[in-house]
N, C-alpha and C positions, 0 to 999 in steps of 0.2 A: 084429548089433546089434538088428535088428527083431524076430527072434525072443526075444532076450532080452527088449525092451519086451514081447511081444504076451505073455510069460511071468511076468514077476516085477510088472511094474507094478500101474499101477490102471486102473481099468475103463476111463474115456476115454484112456487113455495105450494102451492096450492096443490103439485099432484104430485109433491111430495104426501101432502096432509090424503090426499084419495088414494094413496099406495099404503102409505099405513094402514089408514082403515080397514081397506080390504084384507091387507095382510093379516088382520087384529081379527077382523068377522070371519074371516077362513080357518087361521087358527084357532079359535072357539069353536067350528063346525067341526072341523078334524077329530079335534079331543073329546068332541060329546059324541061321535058315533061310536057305537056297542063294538062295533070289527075293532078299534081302533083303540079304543081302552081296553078290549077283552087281553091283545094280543101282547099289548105293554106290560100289563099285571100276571099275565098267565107264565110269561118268560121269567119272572121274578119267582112266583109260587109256584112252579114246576120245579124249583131246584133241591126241595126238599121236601118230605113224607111226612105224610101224618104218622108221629113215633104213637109205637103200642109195645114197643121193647121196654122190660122195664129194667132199670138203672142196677143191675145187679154186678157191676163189677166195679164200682165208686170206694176205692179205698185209698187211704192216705197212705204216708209218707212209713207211717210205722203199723201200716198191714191191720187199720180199725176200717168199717167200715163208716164212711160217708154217705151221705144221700140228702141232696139240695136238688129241687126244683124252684129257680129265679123266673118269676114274672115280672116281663119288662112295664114301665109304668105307661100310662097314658093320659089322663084328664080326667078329671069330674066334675060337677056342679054341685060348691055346697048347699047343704039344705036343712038342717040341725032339724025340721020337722019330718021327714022321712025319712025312709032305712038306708044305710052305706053303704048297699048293693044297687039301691035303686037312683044314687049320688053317682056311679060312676058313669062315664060312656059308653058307649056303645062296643067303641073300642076296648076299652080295658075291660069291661064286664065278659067277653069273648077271649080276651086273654086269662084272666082267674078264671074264668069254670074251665078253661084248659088245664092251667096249673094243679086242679084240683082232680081233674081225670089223672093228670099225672102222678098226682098221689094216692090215688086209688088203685093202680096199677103197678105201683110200686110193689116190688117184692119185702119188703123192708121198709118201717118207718122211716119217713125223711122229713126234713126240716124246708118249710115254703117259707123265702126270698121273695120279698117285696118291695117298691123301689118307688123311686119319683117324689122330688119336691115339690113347693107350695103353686111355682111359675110365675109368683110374684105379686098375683093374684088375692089366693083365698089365706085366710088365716092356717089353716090346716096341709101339710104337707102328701099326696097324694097317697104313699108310700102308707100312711096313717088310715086314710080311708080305704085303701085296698085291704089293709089288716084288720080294719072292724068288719067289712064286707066279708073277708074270708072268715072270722069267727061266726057272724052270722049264719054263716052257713055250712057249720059243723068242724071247722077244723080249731084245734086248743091253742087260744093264747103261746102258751111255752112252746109252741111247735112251728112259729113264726116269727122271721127275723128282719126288723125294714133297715132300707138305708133310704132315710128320709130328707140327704142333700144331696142327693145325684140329680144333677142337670140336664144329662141327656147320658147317651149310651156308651161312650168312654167312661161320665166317671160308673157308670153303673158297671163296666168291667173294672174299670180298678178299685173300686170299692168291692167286687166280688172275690179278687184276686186275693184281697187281704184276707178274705174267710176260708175260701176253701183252697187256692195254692195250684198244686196240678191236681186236686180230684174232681176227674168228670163229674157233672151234674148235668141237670138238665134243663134247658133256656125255653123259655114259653115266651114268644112274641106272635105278632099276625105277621102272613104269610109273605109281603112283600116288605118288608122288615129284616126278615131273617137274615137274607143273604147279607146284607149289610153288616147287622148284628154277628154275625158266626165270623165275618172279617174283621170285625174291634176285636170281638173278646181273644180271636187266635192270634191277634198280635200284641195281645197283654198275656200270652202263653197260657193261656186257658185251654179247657177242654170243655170244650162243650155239645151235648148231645142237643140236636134242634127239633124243637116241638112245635113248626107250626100250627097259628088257627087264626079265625078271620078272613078263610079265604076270600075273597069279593070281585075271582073273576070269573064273569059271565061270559056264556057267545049269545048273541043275539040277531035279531033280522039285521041286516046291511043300511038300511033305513033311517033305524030306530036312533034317535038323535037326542039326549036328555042330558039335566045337570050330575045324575047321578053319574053316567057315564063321566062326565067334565070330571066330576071327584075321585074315578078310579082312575083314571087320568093326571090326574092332579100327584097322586100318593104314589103311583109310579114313577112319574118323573121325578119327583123329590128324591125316591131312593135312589135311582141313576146318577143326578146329581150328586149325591151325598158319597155314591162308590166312588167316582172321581175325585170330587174334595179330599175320599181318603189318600186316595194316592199320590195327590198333590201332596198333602201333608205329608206322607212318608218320604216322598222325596228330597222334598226342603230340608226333613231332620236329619236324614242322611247324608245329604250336600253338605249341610254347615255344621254339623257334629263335630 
């Protein structure tokens, strides 16, 4: 669009059109340098620990012991000719072999929380194919529980609320996620223990200028945005309640 203004307009309209551009090709250069995404993603993924504790104080209301480990959902590509491990992204595949350390670690059998609808997309709800993926690779049918309408990560806390109530569990999402994520589910009165994985930030030469960087770039800004939104929204409910 800038380059058409800096081309077809008129002369004052025109560095308008040469101010955007630059503004457009600077801001792409900014985000793709490695200093520049490292330092976005890293503020995010420093705020929480790779957990190795395991979940041994998860009791309910009438003193039973509980144990949920929830992996937050992500995306796949269906493919009904390959395996539902090799169906999912990058992303969520990094998220379930987390989930599943978590349950190796466990002191105590516990039940893996699975999540994410179809997006509108594929026939198959995500939440579906993280649960054949997780059987695939040794955990039992009966030991896995989806919610295979959750939209995004509100209703996946209140659809978690309904299960387990106040008992701690343990949240498995990627690392610049979390922080956001540990904000919904504590204000749906959850407790939740955070397992980040996925970390994806790097230092690098000062130089070094790539798309890759643009996506770490990219997935940090989104979360920032996203802690904002929440607070907007908290305030409006609170305003007009």
């Amino acid at each position: 669009m800038a380059l058409l203004i800096w081309r077809y307009c008129s002369k004052h309209k025109k560095v308008i059109g040469q101010l955007c551009l630059f503004l457009g090709f600077s801001t792409l250069l900014v985000f793709s340098n490695s200093y520049v995404s490292a330092a976005l993603s890293h503020s995010l993924e420093s705020r929480y620990s790779v957990n190795e504790i395991p979940l041994s104080f998860a009791y309910d209301e009438n003193e039973n012991y509980q144990c949920y480990v929830m992996v937050l959902g992500s995306g796949h590509t269906e493919n009904n000719e390959i395996s539902a491990v090799q169906q999912l992204s990058s992303t969520a595949l990094a998220r379930l072999m987390e989930g599943l350390r978590q349950l190796d670690i466990a002191d105590r059998p516990c039940t893996l929380v699975v999540s994410g609808w179809s997006g509108g997309i594929t026939p198959t709800p995500h939440a579906m194919i993280m649960k054949r993926a997780a059987i695939e690779l040794g955990v039992p049918a009966e030991s896995i529980t989806i919610f295979p309408t959750a939209l995004d990560t509100i209703e996946e806390a209140q659809a978690m609320k309904q299960l387990v109530g106040k008992t701690p569990f343990i949240l498995v999402t990627s690392a610049t996620h979390m922080p956001r994520s540990i904000k919904i589910f504590s204000q749906e009165n959850l407790f939740p223990v955070a397992a980040p994985t996925n970390f994806i930030s790097s230092t690098g030469y000062w130089w070094r200028f790539s798309a890759e960087n643009l996506f770490i770039s990219q997935r940090s800004i989104h979360e920032y945005v996203g802690m904002e939104w929440l607070k907007i929204k908290r305030f409006l409910i609170e305003t007009f309640e």
